[in-house]
C-alpha positions in Angstrom: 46.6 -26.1 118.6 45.0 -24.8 115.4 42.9 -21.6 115.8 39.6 -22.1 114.1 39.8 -18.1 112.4 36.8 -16.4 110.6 36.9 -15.8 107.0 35.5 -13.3 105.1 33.5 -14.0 101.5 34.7 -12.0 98.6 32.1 -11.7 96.1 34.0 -10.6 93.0 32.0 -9.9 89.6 32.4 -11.7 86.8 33.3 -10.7 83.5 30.2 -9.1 81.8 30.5 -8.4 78.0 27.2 -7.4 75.5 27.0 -10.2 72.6 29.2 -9.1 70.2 26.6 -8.1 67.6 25.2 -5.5 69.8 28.7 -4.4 70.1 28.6 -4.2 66.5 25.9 -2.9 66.2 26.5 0.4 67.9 30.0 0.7 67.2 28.6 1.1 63.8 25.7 3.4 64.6 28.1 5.2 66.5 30.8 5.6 63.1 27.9 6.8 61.1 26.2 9.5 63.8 29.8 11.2 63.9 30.5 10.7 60.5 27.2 12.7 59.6 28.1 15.2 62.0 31.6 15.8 60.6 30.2 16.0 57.0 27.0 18.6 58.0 29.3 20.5 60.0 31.8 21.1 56.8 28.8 21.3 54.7 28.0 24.6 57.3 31.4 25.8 56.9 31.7 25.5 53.3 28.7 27.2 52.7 27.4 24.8 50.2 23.5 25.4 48.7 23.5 22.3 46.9 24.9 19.4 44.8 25.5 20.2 41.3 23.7 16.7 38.8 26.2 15.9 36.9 24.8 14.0 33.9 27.9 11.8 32.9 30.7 10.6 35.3 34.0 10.9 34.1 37.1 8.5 35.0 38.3 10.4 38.0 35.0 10.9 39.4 34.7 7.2 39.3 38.1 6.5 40.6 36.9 8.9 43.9 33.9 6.3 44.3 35.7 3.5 44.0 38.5 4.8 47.3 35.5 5.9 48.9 34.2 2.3 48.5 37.1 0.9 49.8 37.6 3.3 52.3 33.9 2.4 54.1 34.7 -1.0 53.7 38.6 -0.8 55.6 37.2 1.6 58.5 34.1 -1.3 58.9 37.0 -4.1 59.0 39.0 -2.0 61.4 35.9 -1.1 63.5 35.3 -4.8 63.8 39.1 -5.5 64.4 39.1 -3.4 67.7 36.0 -4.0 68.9 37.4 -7.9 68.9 40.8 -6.5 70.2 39.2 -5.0 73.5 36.4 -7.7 73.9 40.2 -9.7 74.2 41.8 -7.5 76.1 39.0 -7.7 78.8 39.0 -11.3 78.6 42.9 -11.6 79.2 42.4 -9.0 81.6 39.9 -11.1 83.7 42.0 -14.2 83.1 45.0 -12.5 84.3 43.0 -11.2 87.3 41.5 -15.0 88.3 44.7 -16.2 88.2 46.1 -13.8 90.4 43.8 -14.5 92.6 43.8 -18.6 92.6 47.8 -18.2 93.5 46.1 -15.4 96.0 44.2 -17.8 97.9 46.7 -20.5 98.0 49.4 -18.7 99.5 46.3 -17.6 101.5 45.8 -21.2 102.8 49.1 -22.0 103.7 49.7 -18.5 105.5 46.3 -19.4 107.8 47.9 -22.9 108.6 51.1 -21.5 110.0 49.5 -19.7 112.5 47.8 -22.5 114.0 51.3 -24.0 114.9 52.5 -24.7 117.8 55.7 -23.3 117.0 56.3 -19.5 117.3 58.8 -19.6 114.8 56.1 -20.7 112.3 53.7 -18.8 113.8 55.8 -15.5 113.0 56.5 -17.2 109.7 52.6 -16.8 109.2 52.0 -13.3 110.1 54.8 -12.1 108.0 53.7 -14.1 105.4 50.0 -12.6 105.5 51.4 -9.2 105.8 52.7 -9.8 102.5 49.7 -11.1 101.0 48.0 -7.9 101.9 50.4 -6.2 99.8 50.3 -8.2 97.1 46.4 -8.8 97.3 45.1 -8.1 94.1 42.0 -6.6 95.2 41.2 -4.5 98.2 38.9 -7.0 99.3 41.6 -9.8 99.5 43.7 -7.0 101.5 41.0 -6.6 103.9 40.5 -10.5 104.5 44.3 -10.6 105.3 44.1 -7.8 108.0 41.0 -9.5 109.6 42.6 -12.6 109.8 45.7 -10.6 111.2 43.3 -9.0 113.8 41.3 -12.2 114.5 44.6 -13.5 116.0 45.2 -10.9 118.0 41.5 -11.8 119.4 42.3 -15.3 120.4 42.3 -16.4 123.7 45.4 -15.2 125.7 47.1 -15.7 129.3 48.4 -12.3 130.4 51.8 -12.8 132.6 49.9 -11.9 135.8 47.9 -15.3 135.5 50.8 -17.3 135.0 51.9 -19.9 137.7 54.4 -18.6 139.5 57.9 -20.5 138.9 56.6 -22.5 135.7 59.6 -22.0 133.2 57.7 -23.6 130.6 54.7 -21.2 130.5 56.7 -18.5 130.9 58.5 -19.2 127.8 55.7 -20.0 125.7 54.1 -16.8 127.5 56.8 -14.6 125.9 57.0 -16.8 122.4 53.4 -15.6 122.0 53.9 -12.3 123.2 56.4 -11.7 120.9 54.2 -13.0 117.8 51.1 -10.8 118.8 53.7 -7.9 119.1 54.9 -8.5 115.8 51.2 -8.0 114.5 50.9 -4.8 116.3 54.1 -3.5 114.3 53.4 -4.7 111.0 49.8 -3.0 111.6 51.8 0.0 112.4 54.2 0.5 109.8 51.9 -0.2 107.1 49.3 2.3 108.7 52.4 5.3 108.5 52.6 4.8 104.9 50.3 7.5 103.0 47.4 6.5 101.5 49.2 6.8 98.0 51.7 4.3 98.8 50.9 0.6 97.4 51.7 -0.9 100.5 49.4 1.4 102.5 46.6 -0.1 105.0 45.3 3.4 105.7 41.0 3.3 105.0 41.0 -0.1 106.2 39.1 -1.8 109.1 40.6 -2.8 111.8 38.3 -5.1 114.3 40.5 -5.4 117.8 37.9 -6.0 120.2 38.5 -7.7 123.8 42.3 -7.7 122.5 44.3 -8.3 125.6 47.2 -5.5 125.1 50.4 -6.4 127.6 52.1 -4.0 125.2 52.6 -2.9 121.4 53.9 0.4 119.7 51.2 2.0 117.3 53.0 5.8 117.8 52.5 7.4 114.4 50.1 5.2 112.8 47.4 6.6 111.0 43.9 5.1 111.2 42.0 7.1 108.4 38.3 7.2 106.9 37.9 3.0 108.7 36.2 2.0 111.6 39.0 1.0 114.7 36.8 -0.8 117.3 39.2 -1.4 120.2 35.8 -2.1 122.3 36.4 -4.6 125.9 39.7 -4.6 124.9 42.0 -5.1 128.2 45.1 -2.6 128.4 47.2 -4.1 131.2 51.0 -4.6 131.9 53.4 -3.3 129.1 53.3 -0.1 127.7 51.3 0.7 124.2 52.5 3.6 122.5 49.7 5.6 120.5 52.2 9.2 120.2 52.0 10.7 117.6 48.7 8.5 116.4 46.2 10.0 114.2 42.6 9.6 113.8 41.0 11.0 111.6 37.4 10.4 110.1 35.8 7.2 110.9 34.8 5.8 113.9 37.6 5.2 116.7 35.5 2.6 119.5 37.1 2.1 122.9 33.9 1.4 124.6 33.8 -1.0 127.4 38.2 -1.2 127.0 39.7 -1.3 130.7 42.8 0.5 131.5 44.7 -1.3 134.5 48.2 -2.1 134.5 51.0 -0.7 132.4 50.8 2.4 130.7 49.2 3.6 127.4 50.4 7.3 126.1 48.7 9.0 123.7 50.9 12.1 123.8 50.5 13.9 120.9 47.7 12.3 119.5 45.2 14.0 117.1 41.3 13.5 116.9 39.4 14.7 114.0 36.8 14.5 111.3 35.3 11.5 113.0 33.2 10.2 116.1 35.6 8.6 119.1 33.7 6.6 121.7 34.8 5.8 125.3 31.5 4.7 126.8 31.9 2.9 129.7 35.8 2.7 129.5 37.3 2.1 133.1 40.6 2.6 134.6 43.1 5.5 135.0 42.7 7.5 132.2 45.4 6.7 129.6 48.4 9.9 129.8 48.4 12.2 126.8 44.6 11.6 126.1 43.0 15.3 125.8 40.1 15.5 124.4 39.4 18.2 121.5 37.8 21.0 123.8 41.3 20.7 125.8 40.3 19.5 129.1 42.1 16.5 129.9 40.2 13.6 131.4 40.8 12.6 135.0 42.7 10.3 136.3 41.0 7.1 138.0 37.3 8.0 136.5 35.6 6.5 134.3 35.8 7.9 130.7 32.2 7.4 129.9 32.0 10.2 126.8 31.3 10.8 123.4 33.7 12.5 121.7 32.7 14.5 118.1 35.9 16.3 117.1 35.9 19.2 115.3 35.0 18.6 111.5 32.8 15.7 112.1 
């Protein structure tokens, strides 16, 4: 079965350069407005009133023309020379970057294909190898494309353990082969979202789209979902236990509208709320242990968590 996944369009600028005689142009008007400026501000300095006519020139006053000559015309020559020298520079710079990204969206390709196998060795083979795309992506836009299509297979259709038929070996296995690539997802999301935002290999600031996600389990303790939008809305929290101690959350907008909590257990002990806008409209369920709101109160238990939640720096 191949999983038809969404893809997003990166619209990357192309190189834009002025024609190189406008370049010119002002790099030369540039030279002579600072030039002047130098030479009317030692002029000030000096104290000068006035040139003094001399009538005749002697030799050395005509060798001083002649360097000066030759000066104007080696700082117009090297004027010219770096003007080319960046106008190449930003040419082998957008080469380099076009490149990057054709071997970008190859590997790309290929990564997408494995996770429409049937086999979850392949499969697994295909999230690791977009996890490592994402770290490599040369933009942050190509990261971003990686993680939705990392999420968007977390959002395919899936058979929780309670549906399955009762003494079917074969399901059962292929149950727990999927399970354990869609857990897999849940950890790499995690690790790279405990990394700080300085690290390269950081995911922190990015969106992370997880709705009607069936969750039969999954550690995210510690992660840190930072200045994104995390829409966990009709997502289905049942058998398993997922782990958000320790989580933080923190600006952005955290979505858990219309998620159901029945089965299992999800903790989030420990976890902080702030400088954002958390939504549990119309969540149902037992409310998940751990979960206390900013004011303090905790939520009860077996109501449903219809709030709005502002925390404190929003």
């Amino acid at each position: 079965m191949r999983a038809q996944l969404p893809r997003r369009r990166t619209e990357r600028r192309g190189l834009r350069l002025w024609p190189v005689g406008t370049v010119l142009a002002l790099a030369f008007t540039a030279a002579l407005l600072v030039a002047a400026a130098v030479f009317y501000t030692s002029w000030d300095l000096l104290g000068a009133r006035g040139l003094k006519p001399e009538h005749r020139i002697d030799s050395t006053t005509l060798f001083d023309l002649v360097k000066l000559a030759f000066g104007v015309v080696a700082g117009a020559g090297a004027l010219v020379a770096l003007v080319v020298a960046y106008r190449r520079q930003r040419v082998d710079e957008d080469g380099a970057l076009r490149e990057a990204t054709r071997l970008h969206t190859e590997r790309f390709t290929a990564a997408v294909s494995q996770l429409g196998e049937e086999s979850a060795a392949v499969r697994l083979g295909g999230v690791h190898a977009l996890a490592g795309l994402a770290d490599d992506a040369p933009t942050r836009e190509l990261r971003q494309t990686c993680i939705d299509v990392l999420c968007a297979y977390l959002r395919l259709p899936y058979t929780a353990e309670t549906d399955l038929s009762a003494g079917d070996a074969a399901a059962r296995h292929a149950y727990l082969a999927l399970r354990e690539v869609r857990h897999t997802v849940i950890r790499l999301v995690r690790d790279h979202l405990r990394w700080p935002p300085e690290h390269p290999h950081s995911w922190q600031g990015h969106h992370f789209d997880l709705t009607n996600v069936t969750f039969d389990g999954g550690d995210l303790s510690r992660a840190v979902f930072s200045g994104s939008t995390v829409n966990f809305g009709g997502a289905t929290f049942s058998g398993g236990s997922v782990n958000f101690v320790l989580a933080t959350f923190s600006g952005g907008t955290v979505a858990f509208n219309g998620a159901t909590f029945s089965g299992g257990s999800v903790d989030f002990f420990g976890a902080t709320f702030s400088g954002g806008t958390v939504n549990f409209i119309q969540a149902t369920g037992s409310a998940p242990s751990g979960l206390v709101p900013p004011s303090g109160s905790p939520l009860p238990t077996g109501l449903s968590l219809s709030s709005i939640w502002h925390p404190a720096g929003s």
